[in-house]
Z-matrix of the N, CA and C atoms (Angstrom, degrees):
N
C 1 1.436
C 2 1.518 1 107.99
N 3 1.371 2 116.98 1 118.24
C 4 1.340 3 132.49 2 179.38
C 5 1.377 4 110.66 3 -126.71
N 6 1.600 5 105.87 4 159.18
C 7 1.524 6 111.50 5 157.20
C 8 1.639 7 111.86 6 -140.10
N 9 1.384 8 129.22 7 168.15
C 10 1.270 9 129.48 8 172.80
C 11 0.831 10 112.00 9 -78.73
N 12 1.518 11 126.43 10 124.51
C 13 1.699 12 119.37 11 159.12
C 14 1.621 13 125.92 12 -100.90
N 15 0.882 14 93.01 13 125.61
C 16 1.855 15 96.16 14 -161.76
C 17 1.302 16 99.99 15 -73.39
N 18 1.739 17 128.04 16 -28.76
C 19 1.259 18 104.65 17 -174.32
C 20 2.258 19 114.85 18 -86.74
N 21 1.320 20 80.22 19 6.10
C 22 1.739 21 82.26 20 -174.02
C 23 1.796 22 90.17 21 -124.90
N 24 1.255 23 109.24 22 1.85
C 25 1.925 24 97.92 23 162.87
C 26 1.768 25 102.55 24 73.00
N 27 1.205 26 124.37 25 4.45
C 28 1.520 27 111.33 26 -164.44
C 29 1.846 28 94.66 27 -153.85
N 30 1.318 29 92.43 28 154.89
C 31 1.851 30 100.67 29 172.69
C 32 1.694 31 107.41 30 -68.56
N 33 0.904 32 99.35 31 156.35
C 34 1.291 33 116.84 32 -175.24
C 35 1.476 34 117.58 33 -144.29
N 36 1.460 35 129.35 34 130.48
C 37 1.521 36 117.97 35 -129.52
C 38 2.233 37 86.06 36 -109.14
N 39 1.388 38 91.22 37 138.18
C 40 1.871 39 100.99 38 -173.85
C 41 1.421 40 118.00 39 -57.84
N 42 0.738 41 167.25 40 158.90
C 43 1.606 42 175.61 41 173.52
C 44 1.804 43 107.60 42 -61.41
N 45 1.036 44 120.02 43 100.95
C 46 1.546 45 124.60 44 -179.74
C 47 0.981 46 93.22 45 -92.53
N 48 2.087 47 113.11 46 124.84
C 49 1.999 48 129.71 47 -175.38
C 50 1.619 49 92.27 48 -109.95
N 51 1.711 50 93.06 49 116.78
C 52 1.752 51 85.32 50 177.51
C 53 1.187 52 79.84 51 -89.91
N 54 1.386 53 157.76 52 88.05
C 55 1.296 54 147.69 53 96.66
C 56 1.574 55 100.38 54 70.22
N 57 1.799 56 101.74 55 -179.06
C 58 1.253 57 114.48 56 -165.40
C 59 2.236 58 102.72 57 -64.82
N 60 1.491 59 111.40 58 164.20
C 61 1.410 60 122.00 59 161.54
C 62 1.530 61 102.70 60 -16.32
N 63 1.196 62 137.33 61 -80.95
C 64 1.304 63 139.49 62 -167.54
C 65 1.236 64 135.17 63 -61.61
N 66 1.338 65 113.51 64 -19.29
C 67 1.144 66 136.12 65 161.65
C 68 1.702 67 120.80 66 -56.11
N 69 1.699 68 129.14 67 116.33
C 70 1.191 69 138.60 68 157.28
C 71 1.654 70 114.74 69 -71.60
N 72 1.283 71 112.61 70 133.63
C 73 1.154 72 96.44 71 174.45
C 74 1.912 73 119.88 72 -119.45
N 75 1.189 74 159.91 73 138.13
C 76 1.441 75 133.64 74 -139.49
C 77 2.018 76 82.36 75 -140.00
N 78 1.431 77 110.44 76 138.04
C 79 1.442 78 111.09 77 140.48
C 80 1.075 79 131.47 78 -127.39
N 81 1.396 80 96.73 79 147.89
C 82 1.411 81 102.61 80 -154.40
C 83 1.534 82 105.91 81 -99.65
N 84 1.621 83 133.01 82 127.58
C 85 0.991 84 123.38 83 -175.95
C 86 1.789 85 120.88 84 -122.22
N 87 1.279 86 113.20 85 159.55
C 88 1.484 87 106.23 86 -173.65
C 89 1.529 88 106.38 87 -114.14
N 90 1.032 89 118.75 88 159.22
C 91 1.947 90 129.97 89 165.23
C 92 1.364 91 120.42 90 169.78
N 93 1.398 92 126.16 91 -139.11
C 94 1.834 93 115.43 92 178.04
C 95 1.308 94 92.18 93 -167.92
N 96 1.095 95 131.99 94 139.36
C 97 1.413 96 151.08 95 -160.41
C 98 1.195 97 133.67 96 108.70
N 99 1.417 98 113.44 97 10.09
C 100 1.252 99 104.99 98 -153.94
C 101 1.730 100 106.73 99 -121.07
N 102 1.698 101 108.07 100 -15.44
C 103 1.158 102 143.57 101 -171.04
C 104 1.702 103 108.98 102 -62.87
N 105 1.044 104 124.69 103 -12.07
C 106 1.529 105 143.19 104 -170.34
C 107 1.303 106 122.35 105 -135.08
N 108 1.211 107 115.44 106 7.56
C 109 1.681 108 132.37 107 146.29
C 110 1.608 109 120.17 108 -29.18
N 111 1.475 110 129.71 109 129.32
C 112 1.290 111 119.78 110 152.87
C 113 1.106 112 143.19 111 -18.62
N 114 1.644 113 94.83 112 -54.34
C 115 1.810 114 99.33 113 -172.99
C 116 1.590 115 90.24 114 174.69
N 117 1.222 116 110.60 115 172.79
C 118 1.774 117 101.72 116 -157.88
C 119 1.503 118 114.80 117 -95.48
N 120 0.987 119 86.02 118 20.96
C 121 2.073 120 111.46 119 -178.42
C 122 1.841 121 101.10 120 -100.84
N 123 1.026 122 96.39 121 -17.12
C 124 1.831 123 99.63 122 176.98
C 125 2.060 124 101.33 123 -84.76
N 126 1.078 125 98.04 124 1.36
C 127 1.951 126 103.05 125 -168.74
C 128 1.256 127 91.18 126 -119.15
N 129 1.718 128 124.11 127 121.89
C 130 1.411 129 136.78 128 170.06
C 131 1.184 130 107.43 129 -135.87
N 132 1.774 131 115.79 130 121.38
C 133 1.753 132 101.97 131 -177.37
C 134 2.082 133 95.00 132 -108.37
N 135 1.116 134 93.99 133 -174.75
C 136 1.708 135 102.73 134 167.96
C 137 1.291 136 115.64 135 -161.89
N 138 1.309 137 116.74 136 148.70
C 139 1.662 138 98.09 137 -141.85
C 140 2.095 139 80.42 138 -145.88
N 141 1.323 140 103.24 139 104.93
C 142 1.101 141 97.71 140 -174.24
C 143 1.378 142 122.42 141 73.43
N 144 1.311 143 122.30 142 19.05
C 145 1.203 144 121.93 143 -168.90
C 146 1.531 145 119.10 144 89.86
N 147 1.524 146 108.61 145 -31.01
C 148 1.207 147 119.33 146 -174.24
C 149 1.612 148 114.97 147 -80.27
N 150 1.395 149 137.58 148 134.53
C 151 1.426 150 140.33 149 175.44
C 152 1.654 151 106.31 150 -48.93
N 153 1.089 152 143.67 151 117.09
C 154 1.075 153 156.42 152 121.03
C 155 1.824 154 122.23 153 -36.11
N 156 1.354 155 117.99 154 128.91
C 157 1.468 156 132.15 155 -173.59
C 158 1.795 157 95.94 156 -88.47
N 159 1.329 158 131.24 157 114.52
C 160 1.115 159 136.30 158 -169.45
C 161 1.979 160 96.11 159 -96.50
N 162 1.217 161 109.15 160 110.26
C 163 1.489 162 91.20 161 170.79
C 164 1.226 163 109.88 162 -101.22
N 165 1.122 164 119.68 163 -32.80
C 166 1.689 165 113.63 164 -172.30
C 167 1.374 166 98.49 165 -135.85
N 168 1.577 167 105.76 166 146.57
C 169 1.658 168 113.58 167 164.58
C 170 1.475 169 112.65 168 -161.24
N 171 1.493 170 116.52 169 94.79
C 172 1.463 171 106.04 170 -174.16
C 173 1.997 172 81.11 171 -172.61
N 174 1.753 173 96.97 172 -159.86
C 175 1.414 174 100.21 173 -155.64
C 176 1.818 175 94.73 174 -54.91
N 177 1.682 176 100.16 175 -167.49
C 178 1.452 177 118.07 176 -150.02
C 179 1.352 178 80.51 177 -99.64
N 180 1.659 179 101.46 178 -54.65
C 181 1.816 180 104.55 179 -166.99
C 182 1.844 181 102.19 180 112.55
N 183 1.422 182 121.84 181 -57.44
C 184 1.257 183 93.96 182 163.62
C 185 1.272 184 144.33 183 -142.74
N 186 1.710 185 115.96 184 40.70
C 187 1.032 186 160.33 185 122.39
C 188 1.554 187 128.17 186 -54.88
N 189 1.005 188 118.74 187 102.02
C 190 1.929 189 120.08 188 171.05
C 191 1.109 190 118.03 189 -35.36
N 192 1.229 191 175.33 190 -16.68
C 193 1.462 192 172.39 191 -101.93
C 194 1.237 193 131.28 192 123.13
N 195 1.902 194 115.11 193 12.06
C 196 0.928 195 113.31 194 -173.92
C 197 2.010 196 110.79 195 -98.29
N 198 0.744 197 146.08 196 178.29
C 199 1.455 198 140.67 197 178.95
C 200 2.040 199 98.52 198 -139.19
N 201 1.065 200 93.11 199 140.84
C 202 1.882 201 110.23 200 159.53
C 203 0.945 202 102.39 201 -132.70
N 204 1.739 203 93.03 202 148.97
C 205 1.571 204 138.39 203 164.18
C 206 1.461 205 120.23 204 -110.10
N 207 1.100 206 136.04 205 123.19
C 208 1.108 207 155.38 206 -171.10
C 209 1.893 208 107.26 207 -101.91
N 210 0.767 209 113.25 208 120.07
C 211 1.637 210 120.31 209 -168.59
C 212 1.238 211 107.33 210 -145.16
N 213 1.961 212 124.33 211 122.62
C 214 0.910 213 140.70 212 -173.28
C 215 1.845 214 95.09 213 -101.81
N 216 1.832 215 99.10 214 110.62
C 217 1.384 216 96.75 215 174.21
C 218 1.701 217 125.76 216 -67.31
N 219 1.583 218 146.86 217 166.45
C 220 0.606 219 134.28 218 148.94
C 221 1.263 220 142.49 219 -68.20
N 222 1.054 221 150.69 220 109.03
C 223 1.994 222 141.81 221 153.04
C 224 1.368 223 100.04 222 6.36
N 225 1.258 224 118.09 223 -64.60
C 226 1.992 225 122.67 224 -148.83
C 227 1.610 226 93.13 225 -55.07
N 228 1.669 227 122.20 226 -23.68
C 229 1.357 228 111.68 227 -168.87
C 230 1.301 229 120.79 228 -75.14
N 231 1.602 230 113.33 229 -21.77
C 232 1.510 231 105.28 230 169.65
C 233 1.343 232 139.10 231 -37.64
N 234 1.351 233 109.52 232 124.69
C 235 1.469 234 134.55 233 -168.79
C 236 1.522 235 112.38 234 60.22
N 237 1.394 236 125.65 235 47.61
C 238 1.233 237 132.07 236 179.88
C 239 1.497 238 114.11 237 -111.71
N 240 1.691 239 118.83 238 7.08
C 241 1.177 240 107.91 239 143.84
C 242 1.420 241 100.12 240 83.38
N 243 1.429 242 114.11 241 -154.43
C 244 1.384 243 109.70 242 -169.41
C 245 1.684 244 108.72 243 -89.61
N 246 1.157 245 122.08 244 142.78
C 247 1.368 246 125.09 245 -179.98
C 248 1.602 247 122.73 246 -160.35
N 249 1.270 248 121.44 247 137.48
C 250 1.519 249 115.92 248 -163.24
C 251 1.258 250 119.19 249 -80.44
N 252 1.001 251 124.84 250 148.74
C 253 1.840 252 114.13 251 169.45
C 254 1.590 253 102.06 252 -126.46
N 255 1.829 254 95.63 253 136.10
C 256 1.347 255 95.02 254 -173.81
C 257 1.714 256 91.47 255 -123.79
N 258 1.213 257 101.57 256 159.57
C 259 1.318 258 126.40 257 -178.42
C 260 1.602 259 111.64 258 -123.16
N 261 1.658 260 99.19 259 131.36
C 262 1.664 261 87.97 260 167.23
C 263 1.954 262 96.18 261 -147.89
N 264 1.707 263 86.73 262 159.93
C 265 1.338 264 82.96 263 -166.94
C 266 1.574 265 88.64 264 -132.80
N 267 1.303 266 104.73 265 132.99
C 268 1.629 267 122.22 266 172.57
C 269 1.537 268 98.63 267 48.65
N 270 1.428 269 110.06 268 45.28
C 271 1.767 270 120.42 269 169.06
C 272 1.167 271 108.81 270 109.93
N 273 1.405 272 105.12 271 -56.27
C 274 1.859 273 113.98 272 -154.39
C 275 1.576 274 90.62 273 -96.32
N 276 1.982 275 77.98 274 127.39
C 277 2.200 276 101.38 275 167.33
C 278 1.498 277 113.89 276 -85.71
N 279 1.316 278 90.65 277 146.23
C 280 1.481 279 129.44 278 179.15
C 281 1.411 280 94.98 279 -72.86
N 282 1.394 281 103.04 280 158.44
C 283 1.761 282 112.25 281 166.82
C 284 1.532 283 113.83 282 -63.66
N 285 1.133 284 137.88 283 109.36
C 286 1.174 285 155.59 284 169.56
C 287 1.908 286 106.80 285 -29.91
N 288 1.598 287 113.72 286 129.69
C 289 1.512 288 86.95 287 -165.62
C 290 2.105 289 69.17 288 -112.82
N 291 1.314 290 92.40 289 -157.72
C 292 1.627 291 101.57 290 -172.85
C 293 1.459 292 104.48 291 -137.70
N 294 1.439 293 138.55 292 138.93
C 295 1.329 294 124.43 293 -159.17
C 296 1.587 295 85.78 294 -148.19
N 297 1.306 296 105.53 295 170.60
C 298 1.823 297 127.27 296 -178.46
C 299 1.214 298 108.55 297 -101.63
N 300 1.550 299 153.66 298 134.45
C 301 0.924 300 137.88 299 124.45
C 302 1.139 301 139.14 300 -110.87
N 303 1.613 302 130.17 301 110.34
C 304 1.424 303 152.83 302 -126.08
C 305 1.667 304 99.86 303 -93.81
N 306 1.748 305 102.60 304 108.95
C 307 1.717 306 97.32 305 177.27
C 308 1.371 307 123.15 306 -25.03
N 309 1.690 308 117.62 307 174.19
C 310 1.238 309 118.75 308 168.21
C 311 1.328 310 119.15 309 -105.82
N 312 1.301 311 103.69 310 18.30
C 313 2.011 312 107.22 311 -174.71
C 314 1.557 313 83.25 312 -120.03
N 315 1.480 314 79.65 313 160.06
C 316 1.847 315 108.57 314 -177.34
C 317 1.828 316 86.10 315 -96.01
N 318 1.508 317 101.10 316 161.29
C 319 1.476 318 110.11 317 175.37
C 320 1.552 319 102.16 318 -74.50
N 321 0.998 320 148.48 319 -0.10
C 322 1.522 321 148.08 320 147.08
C 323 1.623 322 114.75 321 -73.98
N 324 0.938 323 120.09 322 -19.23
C 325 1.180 324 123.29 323 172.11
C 326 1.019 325 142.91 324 -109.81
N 327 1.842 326 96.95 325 7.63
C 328 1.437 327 125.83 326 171.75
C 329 1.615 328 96.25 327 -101.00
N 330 1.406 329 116.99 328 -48.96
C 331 1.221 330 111.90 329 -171.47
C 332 1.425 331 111.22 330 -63.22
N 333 1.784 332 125.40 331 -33.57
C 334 1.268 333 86.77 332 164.05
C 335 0.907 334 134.53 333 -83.88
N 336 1.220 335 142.09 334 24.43
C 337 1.757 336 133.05 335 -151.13
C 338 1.500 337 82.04 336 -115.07
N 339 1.649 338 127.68 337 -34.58
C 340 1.564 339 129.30 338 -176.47
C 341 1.206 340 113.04 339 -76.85
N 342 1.435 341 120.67 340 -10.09
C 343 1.675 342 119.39 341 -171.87
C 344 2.235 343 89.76 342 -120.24
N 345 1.166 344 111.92 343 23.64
C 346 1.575 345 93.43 344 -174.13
C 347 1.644 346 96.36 345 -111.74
């Protein structure tokens, strides 16, 4: 999830809210290569540094040549802002994409913690 920013000339990727404690959050990713893997233990992402839970990585289903990945984000990423997730499959990395992750305080709940 991106948008254009006119004053920086380039997309700039939206703020992903993993929501309250209970909340799972999954991203879903697209590319091609990945569909002819061993077994789904050959697919490791890291997401901020942090290990990423790979659930799925193979065809799209209804697209010809495209492949998805299914990636269970972590908790630890809250409010960490922008951070890359890289993917590699049977060793060799993928182009690194760049993702948002949207604090866990409401702007009321920033303001008080800055005025306490």
């Amino acid at each position: 999830m991106a948008r254009f920013d006119n004053g920086q000339n380039k997309f700039v990727p939206l703020p992903i809210d993993l929501g309250p404690e209970s909340d799972q959050v999954f991203l879903v990713l697209f590319g091609s290569g990945v569909r002819f893997r061993p077994s789904l233990s050959a697919v490791t992402a890291t997401v901020g540094g942090a290990d990423a839970q790979v659930l799925y990585a193979g065809a799209q289903g209804d697209f010809i040549g495209v492949d998805q990945l299914n990636l269970r984000l972590p908790r630890s990423l809250m409010g960490r802002g922008e951070i890359d997730v890289v993917l590699r499959v049977e060793g060799k990395t993928a182009n690194k994409v760049t993702i948002n992750i949207k604090s866990g305080l409401l702007q009321s709940q920033l303001r008080s913690l800055l005025m306490a």
